[in-house]
N, CA, C and O atoms as a GROMACS GRO file, in nm:
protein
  312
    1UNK      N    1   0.459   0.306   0.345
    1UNK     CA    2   0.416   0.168   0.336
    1UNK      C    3   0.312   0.149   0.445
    1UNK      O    4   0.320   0.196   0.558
    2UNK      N    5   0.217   0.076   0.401
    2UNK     CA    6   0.092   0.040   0.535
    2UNK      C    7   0.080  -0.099   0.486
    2UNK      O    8   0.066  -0.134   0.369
    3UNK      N    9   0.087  -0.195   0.624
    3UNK     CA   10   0.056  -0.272   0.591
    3UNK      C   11  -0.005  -0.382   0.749
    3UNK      O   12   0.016  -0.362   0.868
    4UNK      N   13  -0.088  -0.500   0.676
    4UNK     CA   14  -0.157  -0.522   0.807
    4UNK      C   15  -0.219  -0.667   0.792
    4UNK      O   16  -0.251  -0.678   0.674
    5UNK      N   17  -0.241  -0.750   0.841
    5UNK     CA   18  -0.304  -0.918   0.829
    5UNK      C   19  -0.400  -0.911   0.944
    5UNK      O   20  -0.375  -0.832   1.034
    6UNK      N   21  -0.501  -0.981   0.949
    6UNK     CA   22  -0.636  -1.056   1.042
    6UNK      C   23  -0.498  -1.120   1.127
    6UNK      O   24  -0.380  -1.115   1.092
    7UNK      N   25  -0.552  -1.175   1.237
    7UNK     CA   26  -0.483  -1.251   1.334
    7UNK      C   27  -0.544  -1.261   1.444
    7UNK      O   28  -0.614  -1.162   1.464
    8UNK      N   29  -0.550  -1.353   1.541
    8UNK     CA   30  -0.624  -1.354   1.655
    8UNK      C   31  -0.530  -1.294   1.746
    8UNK      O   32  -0.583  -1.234   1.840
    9UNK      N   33  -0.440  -1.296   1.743
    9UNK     CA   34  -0.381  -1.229   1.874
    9UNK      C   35  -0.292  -1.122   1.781
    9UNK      O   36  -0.269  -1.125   1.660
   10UNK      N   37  -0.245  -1.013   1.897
   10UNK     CA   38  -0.140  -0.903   1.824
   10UNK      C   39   0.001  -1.002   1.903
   10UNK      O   40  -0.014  -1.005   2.025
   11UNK      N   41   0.095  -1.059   1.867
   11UNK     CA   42   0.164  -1.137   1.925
   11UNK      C   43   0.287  -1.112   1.833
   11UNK      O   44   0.263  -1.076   1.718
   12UNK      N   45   0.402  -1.126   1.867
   12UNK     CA   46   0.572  -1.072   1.831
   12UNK      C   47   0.534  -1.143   1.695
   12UNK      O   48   0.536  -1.071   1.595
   13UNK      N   49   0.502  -1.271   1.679
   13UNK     CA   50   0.514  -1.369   1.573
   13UNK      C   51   0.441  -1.288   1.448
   13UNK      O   52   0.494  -1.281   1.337
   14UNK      N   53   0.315  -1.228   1.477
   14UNK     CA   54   0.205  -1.178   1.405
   14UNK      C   55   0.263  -1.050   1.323
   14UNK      O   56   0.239  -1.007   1.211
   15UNK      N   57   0.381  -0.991   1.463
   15UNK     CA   58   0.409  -0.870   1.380
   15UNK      C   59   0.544  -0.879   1.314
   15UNK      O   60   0.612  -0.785   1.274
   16UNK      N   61   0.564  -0.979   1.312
   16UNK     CA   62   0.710  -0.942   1.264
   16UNK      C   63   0.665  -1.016   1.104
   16UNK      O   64   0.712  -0.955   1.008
   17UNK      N   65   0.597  -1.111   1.078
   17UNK     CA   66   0.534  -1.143   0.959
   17UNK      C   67   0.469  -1.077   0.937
   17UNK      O   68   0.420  -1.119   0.832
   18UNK      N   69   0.400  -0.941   0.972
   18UNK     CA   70   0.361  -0.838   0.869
   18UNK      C   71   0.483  -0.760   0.845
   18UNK      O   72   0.525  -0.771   0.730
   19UNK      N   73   0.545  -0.689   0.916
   19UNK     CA   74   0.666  -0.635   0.911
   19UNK      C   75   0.772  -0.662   0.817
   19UNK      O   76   0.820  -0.579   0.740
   20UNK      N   77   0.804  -0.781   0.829
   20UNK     CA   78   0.902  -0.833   0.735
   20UNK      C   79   0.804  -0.878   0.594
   20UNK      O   80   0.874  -0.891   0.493
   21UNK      N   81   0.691  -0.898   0.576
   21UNK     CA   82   0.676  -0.905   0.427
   21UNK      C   83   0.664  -0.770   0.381
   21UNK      O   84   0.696  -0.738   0.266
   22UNK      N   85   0.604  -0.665   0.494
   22UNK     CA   86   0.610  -0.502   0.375
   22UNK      C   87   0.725  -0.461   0.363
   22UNK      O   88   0.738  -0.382   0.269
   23UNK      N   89   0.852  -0.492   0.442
   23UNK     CA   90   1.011  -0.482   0.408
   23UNK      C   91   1.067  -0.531   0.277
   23UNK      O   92   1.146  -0.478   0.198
   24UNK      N   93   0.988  -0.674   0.275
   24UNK     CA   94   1.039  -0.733   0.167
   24UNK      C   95   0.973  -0.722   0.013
   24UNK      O   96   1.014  -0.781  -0.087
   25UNK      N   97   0.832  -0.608   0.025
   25UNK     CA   98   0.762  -0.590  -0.124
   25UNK      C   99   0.832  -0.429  -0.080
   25UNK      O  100   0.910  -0.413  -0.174
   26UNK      N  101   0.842  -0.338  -0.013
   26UNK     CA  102   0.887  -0.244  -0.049
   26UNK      C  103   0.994  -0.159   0.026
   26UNK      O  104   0.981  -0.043   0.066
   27UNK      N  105   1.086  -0.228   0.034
   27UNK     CA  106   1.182  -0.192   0.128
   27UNK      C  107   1.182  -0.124   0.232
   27UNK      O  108   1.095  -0.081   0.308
   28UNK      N  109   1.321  -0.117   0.226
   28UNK     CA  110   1.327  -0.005   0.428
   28UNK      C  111   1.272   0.158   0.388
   28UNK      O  112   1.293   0.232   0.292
   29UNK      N  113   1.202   0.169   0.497
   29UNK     CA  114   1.171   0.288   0.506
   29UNK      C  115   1.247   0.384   0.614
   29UNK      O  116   1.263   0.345   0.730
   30UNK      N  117   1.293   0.508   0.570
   30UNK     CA  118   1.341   0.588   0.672
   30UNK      C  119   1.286   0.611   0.829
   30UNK      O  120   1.359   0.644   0.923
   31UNK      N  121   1.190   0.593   0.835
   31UNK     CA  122   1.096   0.616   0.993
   31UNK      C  123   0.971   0.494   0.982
   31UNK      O  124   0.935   0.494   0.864
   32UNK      N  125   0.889   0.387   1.063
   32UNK     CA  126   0.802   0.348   1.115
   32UNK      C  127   0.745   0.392   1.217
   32UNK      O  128   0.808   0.434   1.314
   33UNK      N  129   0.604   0.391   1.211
   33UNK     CA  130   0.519   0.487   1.303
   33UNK      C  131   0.442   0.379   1.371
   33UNK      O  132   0.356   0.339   1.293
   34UNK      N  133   0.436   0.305   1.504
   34UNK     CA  134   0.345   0.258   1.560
   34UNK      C  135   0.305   0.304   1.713
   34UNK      O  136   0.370   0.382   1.782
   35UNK      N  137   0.196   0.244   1.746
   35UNK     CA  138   0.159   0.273   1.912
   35UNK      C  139   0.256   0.229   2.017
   35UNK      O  140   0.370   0.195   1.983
   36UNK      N  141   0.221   0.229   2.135
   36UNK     CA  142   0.316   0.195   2.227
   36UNK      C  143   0.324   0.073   2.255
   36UNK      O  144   0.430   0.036   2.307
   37UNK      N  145   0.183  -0.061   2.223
   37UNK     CA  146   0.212  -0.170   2.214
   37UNK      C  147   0.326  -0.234   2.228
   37UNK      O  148   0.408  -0.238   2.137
   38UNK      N  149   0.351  -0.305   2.375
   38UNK     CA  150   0.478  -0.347   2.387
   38UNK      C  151   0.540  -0.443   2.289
   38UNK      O  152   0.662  -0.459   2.287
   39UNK      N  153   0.441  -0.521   2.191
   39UNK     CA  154   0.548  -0.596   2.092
   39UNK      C  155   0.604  -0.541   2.006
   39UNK      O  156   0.683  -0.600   1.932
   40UNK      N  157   0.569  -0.383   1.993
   40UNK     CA  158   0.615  -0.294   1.929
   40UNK      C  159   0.732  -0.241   1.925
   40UNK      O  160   0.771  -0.191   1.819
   41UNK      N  161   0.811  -0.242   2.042
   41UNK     CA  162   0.879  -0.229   2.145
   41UNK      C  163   1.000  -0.338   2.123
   41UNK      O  164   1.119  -0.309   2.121
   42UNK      N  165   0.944  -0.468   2.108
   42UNK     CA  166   1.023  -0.588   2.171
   42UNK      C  167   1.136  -0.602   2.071
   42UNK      O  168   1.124  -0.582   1.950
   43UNK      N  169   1.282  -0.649   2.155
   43UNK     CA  170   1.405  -0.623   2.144
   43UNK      C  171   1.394  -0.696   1.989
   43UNK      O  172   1.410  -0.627   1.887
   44UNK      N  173   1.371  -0.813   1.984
   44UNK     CA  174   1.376  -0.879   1.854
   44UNK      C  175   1.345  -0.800   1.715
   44UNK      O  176   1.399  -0.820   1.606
   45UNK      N  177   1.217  -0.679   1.753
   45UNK     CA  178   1.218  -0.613   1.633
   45UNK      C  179   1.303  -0.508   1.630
   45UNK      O  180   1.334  -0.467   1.518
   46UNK      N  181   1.344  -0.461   1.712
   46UNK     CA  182   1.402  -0.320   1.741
   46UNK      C  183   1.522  -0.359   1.670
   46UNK      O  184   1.555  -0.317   1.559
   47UNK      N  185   1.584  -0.441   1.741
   47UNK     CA  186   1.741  -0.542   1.641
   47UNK      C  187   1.644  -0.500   1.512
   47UNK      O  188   1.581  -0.397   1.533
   48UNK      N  189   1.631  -0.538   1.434
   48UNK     CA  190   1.628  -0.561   1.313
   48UNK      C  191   1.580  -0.426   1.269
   48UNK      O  192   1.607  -0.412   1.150
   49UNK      N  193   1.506  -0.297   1.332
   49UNK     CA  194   1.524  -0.212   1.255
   49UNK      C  195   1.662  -0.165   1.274
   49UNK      O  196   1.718  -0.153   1.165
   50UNK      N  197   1.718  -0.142   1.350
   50UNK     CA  198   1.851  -0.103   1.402
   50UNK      C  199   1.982  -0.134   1.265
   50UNK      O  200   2.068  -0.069   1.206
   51UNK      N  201   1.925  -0.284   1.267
   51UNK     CA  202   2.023  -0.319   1.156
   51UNK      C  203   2.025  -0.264   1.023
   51UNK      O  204   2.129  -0.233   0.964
   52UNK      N  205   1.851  -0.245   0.955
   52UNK     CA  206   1.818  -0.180   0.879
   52UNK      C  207   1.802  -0.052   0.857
   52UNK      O  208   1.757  -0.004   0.753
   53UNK      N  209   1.840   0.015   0.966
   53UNK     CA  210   1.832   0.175   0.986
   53UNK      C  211   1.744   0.259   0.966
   53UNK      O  212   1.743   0.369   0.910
   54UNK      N  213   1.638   0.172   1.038
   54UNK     CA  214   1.481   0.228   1.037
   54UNK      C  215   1.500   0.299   1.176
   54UNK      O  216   1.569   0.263   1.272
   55UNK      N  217   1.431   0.394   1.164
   55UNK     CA  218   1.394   0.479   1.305
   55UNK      C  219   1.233   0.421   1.360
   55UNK      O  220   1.136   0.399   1.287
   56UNK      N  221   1.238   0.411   1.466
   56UNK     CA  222   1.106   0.378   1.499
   56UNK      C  223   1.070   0.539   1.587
   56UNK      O  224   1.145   0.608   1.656
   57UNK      N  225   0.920   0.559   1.548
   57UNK     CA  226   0.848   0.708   1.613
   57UNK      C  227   0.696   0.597   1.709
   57UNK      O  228   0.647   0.485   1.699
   58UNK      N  229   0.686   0.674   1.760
   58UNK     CA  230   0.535   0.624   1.858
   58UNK      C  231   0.465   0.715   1.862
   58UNK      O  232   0.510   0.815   1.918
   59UNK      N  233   0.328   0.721   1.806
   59UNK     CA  234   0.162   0.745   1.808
   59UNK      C  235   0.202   0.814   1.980
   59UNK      O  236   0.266   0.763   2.072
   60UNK      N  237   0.137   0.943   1.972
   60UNK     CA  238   0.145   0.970   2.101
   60UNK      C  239   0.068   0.934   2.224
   60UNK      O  240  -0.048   0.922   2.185
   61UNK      N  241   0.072   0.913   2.336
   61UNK     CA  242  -0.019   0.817   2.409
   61UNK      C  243  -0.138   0.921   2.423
   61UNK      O  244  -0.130   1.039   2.455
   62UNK      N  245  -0.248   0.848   2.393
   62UNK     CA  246  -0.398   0.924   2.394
   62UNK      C  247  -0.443   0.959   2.229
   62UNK      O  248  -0.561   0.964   2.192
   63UNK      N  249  -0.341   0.980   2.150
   63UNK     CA  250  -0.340   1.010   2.046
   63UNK      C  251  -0.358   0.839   1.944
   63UNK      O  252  -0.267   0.788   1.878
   64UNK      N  253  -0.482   0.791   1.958
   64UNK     CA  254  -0.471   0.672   1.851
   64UNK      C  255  -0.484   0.711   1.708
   64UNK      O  256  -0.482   0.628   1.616
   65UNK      N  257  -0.496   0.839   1.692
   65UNK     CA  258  -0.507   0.876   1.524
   65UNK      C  259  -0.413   0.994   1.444
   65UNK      O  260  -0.449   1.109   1.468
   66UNK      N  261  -0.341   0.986   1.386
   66UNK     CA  262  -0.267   1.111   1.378
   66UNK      C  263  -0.286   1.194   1.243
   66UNK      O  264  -0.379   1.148   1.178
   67UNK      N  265  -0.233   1.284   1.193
   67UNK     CA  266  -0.305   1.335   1.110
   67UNK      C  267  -0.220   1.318   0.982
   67UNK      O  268  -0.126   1.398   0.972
   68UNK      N  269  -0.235   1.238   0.894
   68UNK     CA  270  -0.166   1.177   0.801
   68UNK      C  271  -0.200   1.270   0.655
   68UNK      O  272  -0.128   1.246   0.558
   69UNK      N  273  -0.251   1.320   0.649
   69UNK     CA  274  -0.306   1.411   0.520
   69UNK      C  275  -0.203   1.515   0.502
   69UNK      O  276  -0.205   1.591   0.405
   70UNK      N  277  -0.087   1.521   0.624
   70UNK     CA  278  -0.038   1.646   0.627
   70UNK      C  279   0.091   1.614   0.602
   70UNK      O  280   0.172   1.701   0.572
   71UNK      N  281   0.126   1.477   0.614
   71UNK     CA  282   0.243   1.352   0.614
   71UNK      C  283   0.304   1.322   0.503
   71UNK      O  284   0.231   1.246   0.439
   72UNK      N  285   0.413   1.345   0.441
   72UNK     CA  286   0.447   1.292   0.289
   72UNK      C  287   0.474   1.189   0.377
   72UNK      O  288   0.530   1.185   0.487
   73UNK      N  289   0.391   1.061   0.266
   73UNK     CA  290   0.446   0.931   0.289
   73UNK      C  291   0.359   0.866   0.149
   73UNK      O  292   0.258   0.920   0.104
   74UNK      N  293   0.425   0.734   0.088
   74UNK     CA  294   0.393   0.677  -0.031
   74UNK      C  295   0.375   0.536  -0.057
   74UNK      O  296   0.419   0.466   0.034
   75UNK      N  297   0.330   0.480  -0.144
   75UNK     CA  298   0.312   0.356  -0.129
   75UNK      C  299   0.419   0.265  -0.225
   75UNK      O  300   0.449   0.313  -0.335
   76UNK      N  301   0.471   0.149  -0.189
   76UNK     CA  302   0.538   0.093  -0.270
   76UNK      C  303   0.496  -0.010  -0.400
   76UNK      O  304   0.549  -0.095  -0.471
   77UNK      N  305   0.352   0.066  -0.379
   77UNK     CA  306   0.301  -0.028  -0.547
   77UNK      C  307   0.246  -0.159  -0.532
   77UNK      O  308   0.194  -0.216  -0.628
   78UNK      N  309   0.259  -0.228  -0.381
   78UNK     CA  310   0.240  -0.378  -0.347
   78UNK      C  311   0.101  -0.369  -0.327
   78UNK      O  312   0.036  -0.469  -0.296
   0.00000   0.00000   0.00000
């Protein structure tokens, strides 16, 4: 699943309304992949993958691009 909105700020509010609508067009996914961005981080989302039994992975630091061609991952059709 990839998913992403315009927004002026990257702010908890911003991400958890992208987050929770690609949850809700294509469910939980086994692993989420983001940077180290601390709202990334923040307890409020972490709860909720926790609950959902998402693993969260982190972009390695220095590493803003990773190599996804090599990645099974799929889209949910949304």
């Amino acid at each position: 699943m990839l998913a992403s909105a315009l927004s002026p700020t990257q702010d908890l509010v911003a991400v958890l309304i992208v987050v929770f609508d690609a949850l809700r067009k294509c469910g939980s996914p086994e692993v989420i992949v983001s940077d180290g961005g601390t709202v990334f981080s923040a307890k409020r989302l972490l709860t909720a993958y926790a609950a959902l039994g998402v693993r969260r992975e982190q972009i390695p630091q220095g590493q803003p691009w990773t190599n996804y061609i090599e990645s099974p991952f799929g889209s949910c059709g949304a």
